[in-house]
DOSELUM-382979 format. One record per residue (C-alpha): residue in one letter; x, y, z. Coordinates in steps of 0.1 Angstrom, whole numbers. Example, Ala and Ser with C-alpha at 12.3 -4.5 7.8 and 13.67 -1.06 7.14 Angstrom:
% DOSELUM-382979
<pt aa="a" east="123" north="-45" up="78"/>
<pt aa="s" east="137" north="-11" up="71"/>
This chain:
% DOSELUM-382979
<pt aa="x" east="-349" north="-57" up="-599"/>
<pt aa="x" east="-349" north="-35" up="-630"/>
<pt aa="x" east="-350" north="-7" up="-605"/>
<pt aa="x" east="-317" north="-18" up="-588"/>
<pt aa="x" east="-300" north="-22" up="-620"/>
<pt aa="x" east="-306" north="11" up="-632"/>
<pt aa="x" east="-292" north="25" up="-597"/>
<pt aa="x" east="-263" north="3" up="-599"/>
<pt aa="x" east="-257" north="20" up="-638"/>
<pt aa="x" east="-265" north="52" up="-620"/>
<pt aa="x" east="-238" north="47" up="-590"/>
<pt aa="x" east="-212" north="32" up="-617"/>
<pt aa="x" east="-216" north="64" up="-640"/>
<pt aa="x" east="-214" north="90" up="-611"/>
<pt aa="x" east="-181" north="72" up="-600"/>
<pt aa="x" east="-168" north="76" up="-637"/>
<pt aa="x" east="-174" north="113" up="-638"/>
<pt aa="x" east="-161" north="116" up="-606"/>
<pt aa="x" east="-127" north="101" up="-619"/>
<pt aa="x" east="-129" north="121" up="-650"/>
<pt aa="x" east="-135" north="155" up="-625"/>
<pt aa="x" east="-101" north="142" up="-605"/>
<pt aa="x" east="-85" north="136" up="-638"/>
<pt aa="x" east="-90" north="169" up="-655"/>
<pt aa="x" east="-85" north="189" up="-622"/>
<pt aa="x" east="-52" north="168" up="-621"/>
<pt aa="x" east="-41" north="180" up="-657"/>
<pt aa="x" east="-51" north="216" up="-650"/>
<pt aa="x" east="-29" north="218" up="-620"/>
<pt aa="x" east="-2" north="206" up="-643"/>
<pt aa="x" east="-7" north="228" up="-670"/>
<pt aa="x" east="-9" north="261" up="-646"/>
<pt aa="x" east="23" north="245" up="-621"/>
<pt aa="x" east="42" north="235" up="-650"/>
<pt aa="x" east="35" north="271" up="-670"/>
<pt aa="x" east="45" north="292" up="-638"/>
<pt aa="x" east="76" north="271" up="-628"/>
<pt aa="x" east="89" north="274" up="-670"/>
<pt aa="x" east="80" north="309" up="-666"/>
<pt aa="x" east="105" north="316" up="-642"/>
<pt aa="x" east="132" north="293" up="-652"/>
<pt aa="x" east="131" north="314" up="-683"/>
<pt aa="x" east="129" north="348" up="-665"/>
<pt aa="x" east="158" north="338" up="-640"/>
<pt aa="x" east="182" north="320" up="-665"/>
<pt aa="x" east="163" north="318" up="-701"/>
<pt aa="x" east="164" north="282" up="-707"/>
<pt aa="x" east="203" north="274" up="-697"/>
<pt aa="x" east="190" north="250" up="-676"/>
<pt aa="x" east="157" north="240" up="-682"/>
<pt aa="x" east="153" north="227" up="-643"/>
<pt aa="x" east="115" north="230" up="-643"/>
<pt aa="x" east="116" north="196" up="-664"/>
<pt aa="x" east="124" north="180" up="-629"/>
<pt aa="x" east="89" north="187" up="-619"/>
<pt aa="x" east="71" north="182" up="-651"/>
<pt aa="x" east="88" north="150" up="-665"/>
<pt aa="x" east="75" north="120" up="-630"/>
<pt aa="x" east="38" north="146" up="-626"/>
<pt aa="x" east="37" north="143" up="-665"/>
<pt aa="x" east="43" north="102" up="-662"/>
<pt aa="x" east="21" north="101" up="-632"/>
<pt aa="x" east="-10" north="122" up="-654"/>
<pt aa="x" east="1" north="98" up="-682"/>
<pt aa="x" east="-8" north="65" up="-661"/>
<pt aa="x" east="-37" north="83" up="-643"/>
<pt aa="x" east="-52" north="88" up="-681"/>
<pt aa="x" east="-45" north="50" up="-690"/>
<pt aa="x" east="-62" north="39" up="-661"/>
<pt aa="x" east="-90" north="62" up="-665"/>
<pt aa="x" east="-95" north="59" up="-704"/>
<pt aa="x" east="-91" north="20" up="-703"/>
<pt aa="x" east="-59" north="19" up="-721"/>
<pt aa="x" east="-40" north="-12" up="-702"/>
<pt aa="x" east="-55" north="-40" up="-720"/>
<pt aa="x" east="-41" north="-62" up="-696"/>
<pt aa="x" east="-60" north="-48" up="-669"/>
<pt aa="x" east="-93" north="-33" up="-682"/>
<pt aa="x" east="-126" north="-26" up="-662"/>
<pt aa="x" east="-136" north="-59" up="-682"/>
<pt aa="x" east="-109" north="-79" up="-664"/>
<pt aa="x" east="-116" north="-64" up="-633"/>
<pt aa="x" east="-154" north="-80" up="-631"/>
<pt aa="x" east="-140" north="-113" up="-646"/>
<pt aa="x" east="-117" north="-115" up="-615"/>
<pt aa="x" east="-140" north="-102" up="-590"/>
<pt aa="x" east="-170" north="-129" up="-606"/>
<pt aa="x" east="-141" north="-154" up="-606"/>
<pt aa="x" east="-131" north="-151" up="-571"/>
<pt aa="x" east="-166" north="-146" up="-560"/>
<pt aa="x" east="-173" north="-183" up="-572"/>
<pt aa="x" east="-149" north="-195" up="-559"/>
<pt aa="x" east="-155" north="-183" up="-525"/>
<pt aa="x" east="-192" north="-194" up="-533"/>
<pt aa="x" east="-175" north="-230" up="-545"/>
<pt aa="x" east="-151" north="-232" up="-514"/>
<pt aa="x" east="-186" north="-225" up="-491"/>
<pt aa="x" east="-200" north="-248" up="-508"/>
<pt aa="x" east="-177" north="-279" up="-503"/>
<pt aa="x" east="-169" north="-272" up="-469"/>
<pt aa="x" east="-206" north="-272" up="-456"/>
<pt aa="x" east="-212" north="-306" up="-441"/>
<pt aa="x" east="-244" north="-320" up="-452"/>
């Protein structure tokens, strides 16, 4: 039993880094993308129009939500109120077996 535990801590910390390693590579790209694409709205019309803010402004939003779910900052729906619901609904399917077995 203490065995599985500690591979079940194992397999949940893996998928966290593996999040964090999609996250990060996710914020690189956007610094580089976003860096080249201001680079040559400055070099073609130096800032008149700063259209490059087209493409940073929903990937910056998107990072931002990506971070919030990564870092746990929706209260509302945290990696604690995931296992409450999944434990909730998993007794009551267990409940709903239950009560429909005929003994």
């Amino acid at each position: 039993m203490e065995n599985l535990d500690k591979q079940n801590k194992y397999l949940k910390a893996k998928e966290r880094v593996e999040e964090l390693k999609k996250f990060y590579n996710s914020l690189t790209s956007y610094v580089l993308v976003i860096s080249v694409l201001a680079a040559i709205n400055y070099y073609i019309d130096q800032w008149r129009y700063p259209w490059f803010l087209w493409a940073a402004g929903p990937w910056g939003i998107g990072l931002l939500f990506h971070a919030a779910k990564i870092y746990g900052w929706n209260p509302a729906f945290s990696k604690n109120w995931e296992e409450r619901k999944i434990k909730e609904y998993m007794e009551k399917d267990n409940d709903n077996y239950k009560s429909s077995r005929w003994e």
